[in-house]
C-alpha positions in Angstrom: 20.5 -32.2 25.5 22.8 -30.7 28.2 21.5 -28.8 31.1 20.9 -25.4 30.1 23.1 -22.6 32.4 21.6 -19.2 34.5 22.5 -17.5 31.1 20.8 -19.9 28.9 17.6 -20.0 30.8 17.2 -16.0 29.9 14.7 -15.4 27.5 15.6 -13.7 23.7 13.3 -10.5 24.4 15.2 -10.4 27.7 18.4 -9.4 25.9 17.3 -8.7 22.8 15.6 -5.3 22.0 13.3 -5.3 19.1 12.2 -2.2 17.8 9.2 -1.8 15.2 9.5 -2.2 11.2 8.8 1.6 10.1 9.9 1.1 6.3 12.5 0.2 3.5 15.9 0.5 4.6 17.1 3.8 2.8 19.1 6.5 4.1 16.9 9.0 6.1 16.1 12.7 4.7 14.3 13.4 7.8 15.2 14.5 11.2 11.3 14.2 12.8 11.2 10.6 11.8 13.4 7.2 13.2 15.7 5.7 11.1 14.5 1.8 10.0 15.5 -0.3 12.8 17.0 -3.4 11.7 19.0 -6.3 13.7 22.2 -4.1 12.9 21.0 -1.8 15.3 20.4 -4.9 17.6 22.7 -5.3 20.5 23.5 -9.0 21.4 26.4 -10.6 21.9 26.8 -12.5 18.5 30.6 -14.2 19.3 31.7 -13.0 16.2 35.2 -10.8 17.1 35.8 -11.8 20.0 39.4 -12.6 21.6 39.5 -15.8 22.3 36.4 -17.4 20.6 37.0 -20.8 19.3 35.0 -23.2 17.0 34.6 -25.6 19.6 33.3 -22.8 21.7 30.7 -22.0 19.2 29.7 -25.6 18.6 29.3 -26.2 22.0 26.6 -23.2 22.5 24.9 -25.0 19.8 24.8 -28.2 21.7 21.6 -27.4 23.3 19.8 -27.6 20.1 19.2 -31.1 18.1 20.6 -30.6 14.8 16.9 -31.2 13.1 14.8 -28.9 14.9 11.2 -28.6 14.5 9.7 -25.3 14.2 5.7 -23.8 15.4 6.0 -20.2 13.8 2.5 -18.8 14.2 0.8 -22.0 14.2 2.9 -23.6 11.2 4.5 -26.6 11.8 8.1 -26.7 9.5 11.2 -28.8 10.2 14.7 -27.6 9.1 18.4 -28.5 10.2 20.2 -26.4 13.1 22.7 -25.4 10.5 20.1 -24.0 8.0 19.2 -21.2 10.9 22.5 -20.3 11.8 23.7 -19.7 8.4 23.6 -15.9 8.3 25.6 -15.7 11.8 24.4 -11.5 13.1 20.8 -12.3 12.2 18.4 -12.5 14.6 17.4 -16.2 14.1 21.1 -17.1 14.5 21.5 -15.2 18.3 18.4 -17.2 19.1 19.5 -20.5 18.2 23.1 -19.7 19.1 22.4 -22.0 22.2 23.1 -19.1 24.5 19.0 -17.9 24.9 16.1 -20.4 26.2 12.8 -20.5 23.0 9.7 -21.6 24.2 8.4 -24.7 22.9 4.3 -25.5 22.6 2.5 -28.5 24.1 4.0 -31.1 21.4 7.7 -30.1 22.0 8.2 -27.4 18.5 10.2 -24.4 19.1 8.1 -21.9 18.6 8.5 -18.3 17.2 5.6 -15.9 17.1 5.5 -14.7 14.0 4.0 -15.0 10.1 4.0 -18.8 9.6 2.7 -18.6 6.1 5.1 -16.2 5.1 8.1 -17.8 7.1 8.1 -20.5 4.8 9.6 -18.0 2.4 12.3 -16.6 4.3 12.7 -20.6 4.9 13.4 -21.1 1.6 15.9 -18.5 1.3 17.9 -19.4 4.2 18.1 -23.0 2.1 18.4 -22.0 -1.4 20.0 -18.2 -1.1 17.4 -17.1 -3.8 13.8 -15.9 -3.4 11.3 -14.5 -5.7 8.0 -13.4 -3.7 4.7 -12.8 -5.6 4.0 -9.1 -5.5 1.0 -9.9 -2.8 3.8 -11.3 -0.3 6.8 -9.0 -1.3 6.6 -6.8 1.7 5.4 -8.8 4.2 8.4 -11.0 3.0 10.1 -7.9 3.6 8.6 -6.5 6.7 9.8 -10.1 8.5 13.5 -10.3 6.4 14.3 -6.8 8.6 12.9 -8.6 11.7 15.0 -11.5 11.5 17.5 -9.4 10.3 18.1 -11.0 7.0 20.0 -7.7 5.4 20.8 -9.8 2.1 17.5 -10.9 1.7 16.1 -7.0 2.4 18.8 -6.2 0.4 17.0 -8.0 -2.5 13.8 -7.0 -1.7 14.2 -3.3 -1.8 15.0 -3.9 -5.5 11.2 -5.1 -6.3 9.0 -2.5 -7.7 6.8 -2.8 -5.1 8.8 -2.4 -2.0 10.9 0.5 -4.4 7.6 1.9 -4.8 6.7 2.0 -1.3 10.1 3.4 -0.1 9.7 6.5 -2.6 5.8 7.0 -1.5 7.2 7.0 2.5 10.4 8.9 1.8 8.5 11.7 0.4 6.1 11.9 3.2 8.8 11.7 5.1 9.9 15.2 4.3 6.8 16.9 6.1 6.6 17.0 10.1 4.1 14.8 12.1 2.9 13.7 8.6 0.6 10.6 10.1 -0.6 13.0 13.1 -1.7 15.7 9.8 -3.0 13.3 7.8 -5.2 11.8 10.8 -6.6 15.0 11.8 -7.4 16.0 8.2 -9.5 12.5 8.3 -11.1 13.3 11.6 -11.8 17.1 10.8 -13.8 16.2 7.1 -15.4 13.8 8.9 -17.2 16.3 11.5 -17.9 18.4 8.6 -19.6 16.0 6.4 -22.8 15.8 8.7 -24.9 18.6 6.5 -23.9 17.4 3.0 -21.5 14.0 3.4 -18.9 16.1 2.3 -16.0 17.5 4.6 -14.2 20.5 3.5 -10.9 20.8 5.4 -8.9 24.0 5.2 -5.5 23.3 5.6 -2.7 26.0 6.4 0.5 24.4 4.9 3.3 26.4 4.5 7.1 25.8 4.0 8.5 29.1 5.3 7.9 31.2 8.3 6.4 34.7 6.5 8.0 37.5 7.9 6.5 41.0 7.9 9.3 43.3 6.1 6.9 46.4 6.5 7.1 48.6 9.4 3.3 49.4 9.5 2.2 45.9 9.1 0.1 44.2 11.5 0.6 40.9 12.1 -2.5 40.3 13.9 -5.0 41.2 10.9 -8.1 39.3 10.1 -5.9 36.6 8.1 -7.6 33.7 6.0 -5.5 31.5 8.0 -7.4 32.3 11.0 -10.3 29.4 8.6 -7.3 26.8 8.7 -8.8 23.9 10.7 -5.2 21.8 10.3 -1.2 23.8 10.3 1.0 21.9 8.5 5.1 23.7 8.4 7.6 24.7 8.4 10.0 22.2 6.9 13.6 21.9 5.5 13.2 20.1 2.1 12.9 21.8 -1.1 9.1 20.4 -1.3 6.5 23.2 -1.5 2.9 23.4 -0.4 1.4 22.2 -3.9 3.6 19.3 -3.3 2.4 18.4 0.1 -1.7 18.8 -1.0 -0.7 16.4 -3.4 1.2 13.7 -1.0 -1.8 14.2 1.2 -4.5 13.7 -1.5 -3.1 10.7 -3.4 -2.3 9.1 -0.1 -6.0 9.5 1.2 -6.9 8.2 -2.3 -4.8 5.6 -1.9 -6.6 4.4 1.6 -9.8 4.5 -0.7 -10.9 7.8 0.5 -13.4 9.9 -2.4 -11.4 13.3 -2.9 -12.7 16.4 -4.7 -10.0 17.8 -6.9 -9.1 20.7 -4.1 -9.6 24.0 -5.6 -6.7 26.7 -6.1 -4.9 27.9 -2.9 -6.8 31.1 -1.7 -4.8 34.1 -0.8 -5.2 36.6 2.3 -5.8 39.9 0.8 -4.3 41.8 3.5 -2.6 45.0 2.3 -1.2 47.1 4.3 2.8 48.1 2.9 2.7 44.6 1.7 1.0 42.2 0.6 0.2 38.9 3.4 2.2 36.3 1.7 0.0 33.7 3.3 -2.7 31.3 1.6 -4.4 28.3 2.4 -5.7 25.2 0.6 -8.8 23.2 1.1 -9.5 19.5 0.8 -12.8 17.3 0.0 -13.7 14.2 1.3 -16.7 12.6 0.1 -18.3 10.1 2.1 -21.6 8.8 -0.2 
């Protein structure tokens, strides 16, 4: 193995900026929220385009590496050829072992790459075979690490399985509603403070699409409102999705996290009247905690 150069002996996460797995890689219908970050939106220096690169250029970057190289990934011991890694060239695992970036090795000399172990052995196998079929237990965490390597054929596949297709639905419609996760986590927090009496927290929620505007000249805006009850404000938002819509994202994803909902009651209306009618209402959500 040839003495490494200054700019071999960098590190990957030196030059390499990962960014976290939010969720399937779909077009965006959200400003609020950032767009999946795969290894397309990596910048490294892949050699791919650029003037003068030969194949003897390439192979020699490669030289560093034996062409059978042992792998530790998470504590998993697998042994696969050079050329197996490097077959999808603008993937992650392809920069790494392009023989341009130093990868640690552990006490018994395997290069080792903190991640999954168990499920690396799948994205193993389709780096060999070009064909995977993951179990529906695996599929997105088969998933999660095919956009960290930056496998985009493999992701590509994978956002075809009911489960993963399932999950990008359930995220892009949550998707449409602003600070989603921060709303859903104080609705959790707020039911639980109220549940001390009876084990039950009532959380009214103020959700609301559009701004209401007063059209009434004698109108006061700053009546007693039954918003003024809302312990959470949820709005405004662009999509087409109304409020019914939202309780309903929030409720089935709180049941989904193995929460114990009431069936929230009809929205209740302010009965302000004074040239018009308050347009604004407010919903309220159960949590049961027996």
């Amino acid at each position: 193995m040839s003495d490494q150069s200054e700019d071999e002996s960098d590190s990957v996460e030196e030059i390499i900026t990962v960014r976290p797995l939010p969720v399937p890689r779909l077009k965006q219908v959200h400003e609020h929220q950032k767009p999946l970050q795969t290894w397309t939106d990596v910048t490294y220096d892949s050699g791919r385009g650029s003037e003068g690169t030969k194949d003897s250029q390439r192979d020699a970057d490669t030289s560093s590496f034996p062409p059978i190289i042992p792998l530790n990934v998470g504590g998993h011991i697998y042994m696969t050829r050079l050329s197996t890694l490097l077959k999808y060239s603008d993937s992650m695992l392809a920069a790494m072992f392009s023989g341009r970036h130093h990868i640690d090795k552990d006490k018994d000399g395997n290069y080792f790459l903190d991640s999954n172990g168990a499920i690396f052995g799948q994205i193993l196998e389709f780096l060999r075979y070009g064909s995977l079929i993951p179990d529906k237990d695996t599929a997105y965490l088969v998933f999660r690490d095919a956009n960290y390597y930056g496998l985009h054929e493999l992701v590509d596949k994978l956002a075809l399985r009911p489960e993963i297709a399932s999950l990008t639905v359930k995220e892009a419609q949550k998707a449409q509603f602003p600070n989603y996760t921060e709303v859903k986590e104080s609705v959790i927090r707020t039911a639980i403070a109220n549940a001390s009496v009876s084990r039950v927290g009532d959380v009214n929620i103020y959700a609301f699409r559009k701004e209401f505007v007063a059209k009434a000249h004698n109108f006061n805006i700053k009546h007693s409102c039954i918003v003024d009850m809302a312990h959470v404000v949820v709005g405004p938002w662009d999509s087409s999705a109304d409020e019914e819509t939202f309780i309903r994202c929030l409720e089935n994803d709180l049941l989904e996290d193995g929460y114990n909902l009431k069936p929230h009651e009809s929205k209740r209306k302010c009965r302000y009247y004074n040239g018009q009618t308050c347009q604004k209402f407010i919903f309220k959500v159960s949590i049961s905690f027996d």
